[in-house]
N, C-alpha and C positions, 0 to 999 in steps of 0.2 A: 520453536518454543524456548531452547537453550540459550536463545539469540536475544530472544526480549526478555527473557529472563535478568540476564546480564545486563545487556546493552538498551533495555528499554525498559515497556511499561505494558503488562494483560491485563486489560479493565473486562469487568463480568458482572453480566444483568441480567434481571429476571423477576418470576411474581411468587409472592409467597414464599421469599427465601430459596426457590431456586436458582440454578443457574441455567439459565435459558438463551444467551448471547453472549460472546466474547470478544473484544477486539486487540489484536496486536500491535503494537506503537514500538518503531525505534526509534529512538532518542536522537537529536543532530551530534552530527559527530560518528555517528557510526555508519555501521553499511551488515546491512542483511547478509551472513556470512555462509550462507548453504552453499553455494555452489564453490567458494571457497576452500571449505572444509573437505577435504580428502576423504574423510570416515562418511560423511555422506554421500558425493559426489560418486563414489567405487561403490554404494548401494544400489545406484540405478545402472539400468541396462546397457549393454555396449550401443546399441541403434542410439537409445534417450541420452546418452554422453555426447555421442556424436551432434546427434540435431542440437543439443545448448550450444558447443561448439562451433559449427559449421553456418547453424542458423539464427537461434534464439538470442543471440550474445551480441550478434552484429545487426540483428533489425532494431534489437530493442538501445543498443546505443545510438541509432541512426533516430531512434522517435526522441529520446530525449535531446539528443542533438538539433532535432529541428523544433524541439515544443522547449526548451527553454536557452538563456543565452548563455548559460553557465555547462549545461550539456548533464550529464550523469551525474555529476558531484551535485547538482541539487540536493539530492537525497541524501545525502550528508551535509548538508547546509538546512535541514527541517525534521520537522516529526513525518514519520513516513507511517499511511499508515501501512502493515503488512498483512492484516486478513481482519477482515470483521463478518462475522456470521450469526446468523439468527434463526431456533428452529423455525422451521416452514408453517408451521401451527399458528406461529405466535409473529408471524411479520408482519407490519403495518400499525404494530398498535405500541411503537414507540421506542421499542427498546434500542434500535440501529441507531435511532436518531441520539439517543441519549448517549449510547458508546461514545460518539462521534463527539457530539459538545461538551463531557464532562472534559474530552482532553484536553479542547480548545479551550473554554474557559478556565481553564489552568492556569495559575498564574506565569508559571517558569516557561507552557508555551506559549504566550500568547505573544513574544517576541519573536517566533517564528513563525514561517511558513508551513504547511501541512501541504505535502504531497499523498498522490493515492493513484495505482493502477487499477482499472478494472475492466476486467474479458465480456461483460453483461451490461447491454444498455439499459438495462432498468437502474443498475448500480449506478450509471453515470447520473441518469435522473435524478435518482436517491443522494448523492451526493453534491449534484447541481443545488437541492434543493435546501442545502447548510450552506450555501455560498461557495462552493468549490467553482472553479472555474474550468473549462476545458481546453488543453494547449496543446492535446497531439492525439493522431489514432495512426495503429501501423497494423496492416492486417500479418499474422504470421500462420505461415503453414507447414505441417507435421506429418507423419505419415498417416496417421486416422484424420486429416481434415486440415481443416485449419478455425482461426479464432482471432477476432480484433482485441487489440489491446488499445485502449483510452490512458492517456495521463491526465492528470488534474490537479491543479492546485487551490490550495483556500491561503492566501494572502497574510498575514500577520494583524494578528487586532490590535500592536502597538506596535512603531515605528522603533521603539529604543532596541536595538540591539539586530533588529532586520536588515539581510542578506542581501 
């Protein structure tokens, strides 16, 4: 939250002046700094340090490595987005969708790319369905299981200034 605070953009929707859905957007140019950050990083457990390290770090460079040609600096080359959620009550009746396009019809992004990871094939659908494209899936496993991760991109709505 400290991340898009600074480095991005929390757009929030809802009815009747609540707030009922959030999405987090980091700006190009930046990079999601959680695992970065030492103060959070030493939050999680000695096993969950390990598996980023050992596991999570080198699958998930190998998916963007093979789903785009620029490799992981994608996400620093567009708007990413970092979490969009919506209570469970109130899905389906618009609000994801609108998180998603107020940012794209943006003027300042509409120069960029829009990357987006997601662990839920419904999410890739939901996302397929704003024109996100699908360019990679890498399954990663954990000591409770395991879980695929999807990349996705949505293309640039104007040429001037695209990656």
């Amino acid at each position: 939250m400290t991340a898009a605070l600074r480095d991005g953009e929390i757009w929030v929707a809802g009815f009747n002046g609540s707030i009922d859905g959030a999405a987090i957007w980091i700006q190009p140019g930046k990079e999601e700094p959680t695992l970065d950050r030492p103060d959070y990083f030493a939050q999680l457990s000695d096993q969950t340090r390990r598996w980023i390290v050992q596991h999570f770090s080198l699958v998930y460079r190998e998916l963007y490595a093979s789903a785009y040609a620029a490799g992981p600096i994608i996400r620093t080359q567009s708007w990413h987005l970092g979490f969009i959620g919506v209570l469970p009550q109130l899905q389906r009746r618009g609000l994801g969708r609108a998180l998603v396009n107020a940012v794209i019809a943006n003027a300042g992004h509409a120069e960029y790319p829009v990357t987006v990871d997601a662990s839920v094939l419904s999410s890739v659908y939901f996302l397929q369905s704003l024109g996100f494209v699908h360019r990679g899936v890498k399954n990663f496993t954990c000591p409770k299981g395991s879980f695929p991760l999807w990349c996705l991109m949505r293309p640039p709505t104007s040429t001037r200034g695209s990656r």
